[in-house]
C-alpha positions as CSV (number, residue, x, y, z in Angstrom):
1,X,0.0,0.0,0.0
2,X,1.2,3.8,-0.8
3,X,2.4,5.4,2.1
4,X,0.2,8.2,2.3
5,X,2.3,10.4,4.7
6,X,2.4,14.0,4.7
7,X,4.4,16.4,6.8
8,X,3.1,18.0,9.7
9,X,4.2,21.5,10.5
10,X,6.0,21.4,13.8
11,X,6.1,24.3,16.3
12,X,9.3,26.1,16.4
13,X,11.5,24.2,19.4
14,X,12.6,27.9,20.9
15,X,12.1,27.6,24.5
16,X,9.7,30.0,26.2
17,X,11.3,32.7,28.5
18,X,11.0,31.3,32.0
19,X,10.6,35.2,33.4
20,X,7.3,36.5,35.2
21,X,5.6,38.5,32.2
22,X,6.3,42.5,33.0
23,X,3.3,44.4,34.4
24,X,3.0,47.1,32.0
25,X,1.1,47.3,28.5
26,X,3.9,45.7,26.6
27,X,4.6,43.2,28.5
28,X,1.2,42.2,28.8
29,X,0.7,42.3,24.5
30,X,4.1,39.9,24.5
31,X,2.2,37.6,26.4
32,X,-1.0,37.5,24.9
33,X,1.5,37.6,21.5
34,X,3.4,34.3,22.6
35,X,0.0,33.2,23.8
36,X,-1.9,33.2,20.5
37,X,1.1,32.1,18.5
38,X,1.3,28.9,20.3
39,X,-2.5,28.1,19.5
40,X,-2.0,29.0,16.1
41,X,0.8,26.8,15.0
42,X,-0.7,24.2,17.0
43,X,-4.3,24.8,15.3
44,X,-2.5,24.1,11.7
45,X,-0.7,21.2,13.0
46,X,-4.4,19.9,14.3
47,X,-5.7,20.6,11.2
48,X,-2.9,18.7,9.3
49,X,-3.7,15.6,11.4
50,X,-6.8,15.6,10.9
51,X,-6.4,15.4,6.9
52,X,-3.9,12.8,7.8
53,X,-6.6,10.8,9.8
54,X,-8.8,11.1,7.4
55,X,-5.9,10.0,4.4
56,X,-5.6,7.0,7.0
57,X,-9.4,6.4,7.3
58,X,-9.8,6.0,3.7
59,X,-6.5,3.5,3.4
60,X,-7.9,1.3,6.4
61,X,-11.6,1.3,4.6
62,X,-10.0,-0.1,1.6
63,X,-7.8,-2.9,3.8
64,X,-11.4,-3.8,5.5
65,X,-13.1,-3.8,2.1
66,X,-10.9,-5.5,-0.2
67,X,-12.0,-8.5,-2.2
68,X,-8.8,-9.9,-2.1
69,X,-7.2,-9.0,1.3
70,X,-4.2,-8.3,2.3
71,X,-1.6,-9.9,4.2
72,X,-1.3,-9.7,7.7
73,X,2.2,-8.2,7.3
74,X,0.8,-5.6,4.7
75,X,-1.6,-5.1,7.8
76,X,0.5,-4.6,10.3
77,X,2.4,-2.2,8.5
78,X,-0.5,0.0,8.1
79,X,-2.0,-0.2,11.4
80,X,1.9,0.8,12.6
81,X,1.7,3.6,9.9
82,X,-1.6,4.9,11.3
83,X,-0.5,4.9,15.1
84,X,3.2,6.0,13.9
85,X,0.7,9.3,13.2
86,X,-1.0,9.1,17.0
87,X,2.3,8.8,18.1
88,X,4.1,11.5,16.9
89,X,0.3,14.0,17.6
90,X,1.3,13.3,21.4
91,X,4.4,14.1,20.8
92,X,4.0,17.6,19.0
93,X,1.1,18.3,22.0
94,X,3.7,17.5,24.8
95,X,6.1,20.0,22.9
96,X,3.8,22.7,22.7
97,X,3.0,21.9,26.4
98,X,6.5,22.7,27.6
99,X,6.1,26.3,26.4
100,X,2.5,26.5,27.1
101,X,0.2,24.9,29.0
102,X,-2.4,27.2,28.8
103,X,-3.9,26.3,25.2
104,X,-4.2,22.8,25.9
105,X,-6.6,23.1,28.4
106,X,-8.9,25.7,26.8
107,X,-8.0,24.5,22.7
108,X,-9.3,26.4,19.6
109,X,-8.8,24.0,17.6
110,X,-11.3,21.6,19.1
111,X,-15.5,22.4,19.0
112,X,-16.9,23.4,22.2
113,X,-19.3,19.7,21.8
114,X,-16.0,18.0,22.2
115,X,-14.6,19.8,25.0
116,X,-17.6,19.6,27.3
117,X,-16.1,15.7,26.8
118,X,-12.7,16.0,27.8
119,X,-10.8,14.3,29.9
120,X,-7.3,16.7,31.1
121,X,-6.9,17.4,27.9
122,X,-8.2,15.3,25.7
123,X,-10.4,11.9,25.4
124,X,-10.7,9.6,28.6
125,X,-8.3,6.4,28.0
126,X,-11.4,4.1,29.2
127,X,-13.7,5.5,26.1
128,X,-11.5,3.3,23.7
129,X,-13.1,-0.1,25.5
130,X,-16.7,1.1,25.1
131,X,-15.9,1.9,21.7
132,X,-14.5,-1.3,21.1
133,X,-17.3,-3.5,22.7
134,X,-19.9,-1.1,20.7
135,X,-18.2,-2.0,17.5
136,X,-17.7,-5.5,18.2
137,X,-21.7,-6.0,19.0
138,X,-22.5,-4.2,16.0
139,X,-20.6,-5.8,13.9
140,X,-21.3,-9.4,15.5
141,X,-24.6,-8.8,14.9
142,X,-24.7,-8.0,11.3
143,X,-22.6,-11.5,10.7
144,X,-24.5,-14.0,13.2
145,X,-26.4,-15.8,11.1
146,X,-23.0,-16.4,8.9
147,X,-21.1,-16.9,12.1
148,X,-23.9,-19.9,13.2
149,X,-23.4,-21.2,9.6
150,X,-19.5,-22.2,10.0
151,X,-18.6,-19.2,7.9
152,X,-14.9,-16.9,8.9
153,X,-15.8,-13.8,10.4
154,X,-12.9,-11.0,9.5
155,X,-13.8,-8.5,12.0
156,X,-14.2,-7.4,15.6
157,X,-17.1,-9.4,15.6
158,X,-15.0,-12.2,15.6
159,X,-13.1,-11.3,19.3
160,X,-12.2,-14.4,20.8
161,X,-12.9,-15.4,24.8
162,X,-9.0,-14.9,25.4
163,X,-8.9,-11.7,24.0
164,X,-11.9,-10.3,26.0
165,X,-10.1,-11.8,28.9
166,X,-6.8,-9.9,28.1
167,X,-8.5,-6.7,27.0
168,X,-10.6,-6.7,30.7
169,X,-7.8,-6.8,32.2
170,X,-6.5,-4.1,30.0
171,X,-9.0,-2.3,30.9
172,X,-9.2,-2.5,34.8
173,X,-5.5,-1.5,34.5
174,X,-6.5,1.8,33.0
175,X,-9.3,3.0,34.9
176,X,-7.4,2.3,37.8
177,X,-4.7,4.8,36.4
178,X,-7.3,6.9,35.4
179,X,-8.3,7.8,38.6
180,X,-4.8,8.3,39.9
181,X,-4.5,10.8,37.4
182,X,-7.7,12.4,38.2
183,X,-6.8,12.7,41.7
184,X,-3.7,14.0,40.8
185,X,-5.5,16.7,38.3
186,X,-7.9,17.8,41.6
187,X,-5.2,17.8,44.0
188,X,-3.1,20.6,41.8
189,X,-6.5,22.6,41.0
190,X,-7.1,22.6,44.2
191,X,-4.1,23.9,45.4
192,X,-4.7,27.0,44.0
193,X,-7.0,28.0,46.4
194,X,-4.4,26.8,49.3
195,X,-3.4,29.7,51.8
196,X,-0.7,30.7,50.7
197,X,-2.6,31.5,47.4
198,X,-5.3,33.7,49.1
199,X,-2.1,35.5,50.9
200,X,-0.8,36.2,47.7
201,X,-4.3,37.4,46.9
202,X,-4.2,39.7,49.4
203,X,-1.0,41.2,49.3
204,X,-0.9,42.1,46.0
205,X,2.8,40.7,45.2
206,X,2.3,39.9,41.9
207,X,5.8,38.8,40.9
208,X,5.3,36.0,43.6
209,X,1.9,34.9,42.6
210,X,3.4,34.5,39.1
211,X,6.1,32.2,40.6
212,X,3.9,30.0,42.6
213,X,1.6,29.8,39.5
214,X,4.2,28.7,37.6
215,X,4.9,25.9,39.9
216,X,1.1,25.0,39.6
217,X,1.3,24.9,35.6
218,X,4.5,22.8,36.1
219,X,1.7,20.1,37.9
220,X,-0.7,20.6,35.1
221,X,2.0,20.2,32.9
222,X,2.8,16.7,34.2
223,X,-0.4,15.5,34.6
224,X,-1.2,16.2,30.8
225,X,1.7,14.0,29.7
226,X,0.6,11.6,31.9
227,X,-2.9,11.6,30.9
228,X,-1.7,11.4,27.2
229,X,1.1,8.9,27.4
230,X,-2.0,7.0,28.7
231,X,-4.2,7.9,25.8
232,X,-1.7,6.4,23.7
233,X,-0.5,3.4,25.9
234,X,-4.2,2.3,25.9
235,X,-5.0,2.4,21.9
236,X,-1.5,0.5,21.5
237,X,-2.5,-2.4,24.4
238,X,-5.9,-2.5,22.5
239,X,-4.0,-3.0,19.4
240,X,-1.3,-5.6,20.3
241,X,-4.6,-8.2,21.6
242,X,-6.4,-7.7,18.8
243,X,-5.8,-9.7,14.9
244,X,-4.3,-7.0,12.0
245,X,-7.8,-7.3,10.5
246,X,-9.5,-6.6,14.0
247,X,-6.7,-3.8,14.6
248,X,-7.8,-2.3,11.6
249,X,-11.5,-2.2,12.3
250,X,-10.7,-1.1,15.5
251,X,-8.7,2.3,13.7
252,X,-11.5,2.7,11.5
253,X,-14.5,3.1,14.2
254,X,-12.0,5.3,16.2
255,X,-11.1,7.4,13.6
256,X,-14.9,7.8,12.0
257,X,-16.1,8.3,15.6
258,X,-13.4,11.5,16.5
259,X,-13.6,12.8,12.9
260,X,-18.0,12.9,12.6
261,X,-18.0,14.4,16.5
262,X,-15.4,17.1,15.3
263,X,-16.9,17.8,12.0
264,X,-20.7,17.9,13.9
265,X,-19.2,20.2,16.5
266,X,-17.4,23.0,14.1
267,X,-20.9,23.2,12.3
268,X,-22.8,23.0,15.3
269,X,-20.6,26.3,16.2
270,X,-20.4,28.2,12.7
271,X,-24.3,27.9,13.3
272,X,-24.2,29.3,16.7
273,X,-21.5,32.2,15.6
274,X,-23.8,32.6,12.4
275,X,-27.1,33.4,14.7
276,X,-29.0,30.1,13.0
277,X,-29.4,28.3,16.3
């Protein structure tokens, strides 16, 4: 299969100044300058992977579809293609992290229908098992009454009993580390309304709330990679039980499901801008 790769446009790697922001009218516009220029270039690099996943939906499709199959090494190499392409999403997010944090947690670049979903920063690591079962029961469904005739089932209707096994306990694994990331995510937002926050408060010092924010970012910071490596980990451990055929069915309900909610959500939001809702 043609490897349908396209460059992504990286974020410059120039390292943010580590300097509280001055308090006058041009420091505050260099801020809001550097502030805007990160969502920007990571708003093109968003929209690049998402013409990429969509590149990658249409080569799966044809993999699923194909009258005369391909081999499971010709599979494997584009399932590795297509998370190759997750993989290096994360890491372009965690480098646009380590100069900002702020974006990531209030994006642009998604609608506001899939950030009232979001889970620190992005999709919630257990979401890829319901996914998988909902597909799976679809699709088992539509080919029972070839599956009770004898007949080879291609798909992730097909799951076996030890891979349901291996992917529950997949799945336990990650909702428990789920919720040690959550706690960790509460336990930095609250700690901005410690006391020596509402001191700060107080006293006006602003160069010193800017430190101790900084420190507070640092914890976001860290509990975004987390929460992402985890994203990622998941979809891979999901991947590495499953068949190449299954893997690839698996890409293509995960793919159409992220790209129709995005595409629903930026109309859904032109309307509302527009005034026709």
């Amino acid at each position: 299969m043609p490897d349908r790769t396209t460059p992504f446009p990286t974020p410059t790697t120039t390292p943010m100044e580590n300097q509280a922001p001055a308090l006058h009218r041009n420091g505050i516009s260099r801020n809001s300058e550097r502030f805007n220029s990160q969502r920007e270039q990571f708003t093109k690099f968003f929209e690049c992977f998402l013409s990429e996943q969509s590149h990658d939906l249409s080569a799966l499709r044809d993999a699923a579809t194909a009258v005369d199959p391909p081999n499971e090494s010709n599979l494997r190499q584009l399932v590795s293609r297509v998370v190759a392409h997750y993989e290096r999403y994360y890491e372009t997010k965690e480098a646009t992290a380590q100069r900002d944090i702020n974006p990531m947690f209030s994006p642009t670049w998604t609608s506001t229908t899939e950030n009232i979903f979001m889970w620190v920063g992005g999709w919630r690591p257990s979401a890829a098992f319901h996914l998988l079962q909902s597909k799976s029961g679809i699709q088992l469904e539509a080919r029972l009454q070839e599956i009770i005739r004898g007949g080879v089932v291609k798909d992730l209707g097909d799951v076996s009993a030890a891979q349901m096994q291996a992917l529950d306990r997949l799945q336990r694994e990650t909702v428990t580390a789920e919720r040690m990331i959550s706690e960790e995510a509460a336990e930095a937002q609250e700690a901005v309304a410690a006391a020596e926050m509402v001191q700060l408060v107080s006293s006006e010092d602003r160069s010193e709330m800017e430190s101790k924010m900084a420190g507070k970012k640092e914890r976001m910071r860290t509990v975004l990679a987390r929460a992402d490596r985890l994203r990622l980990d998941t979809m891979k451990g999901i991947i590495e039980k499953l068949e190449p055929i299954q893997a690839v069915h698996f890409l293509i309900a995960a793919a159409e499901l992220h790209l129709a909610v995005h595409h629903y959500g930026k109309e859904k939001d032109r309307l509302v801008a527009a005034g026709a809702m």
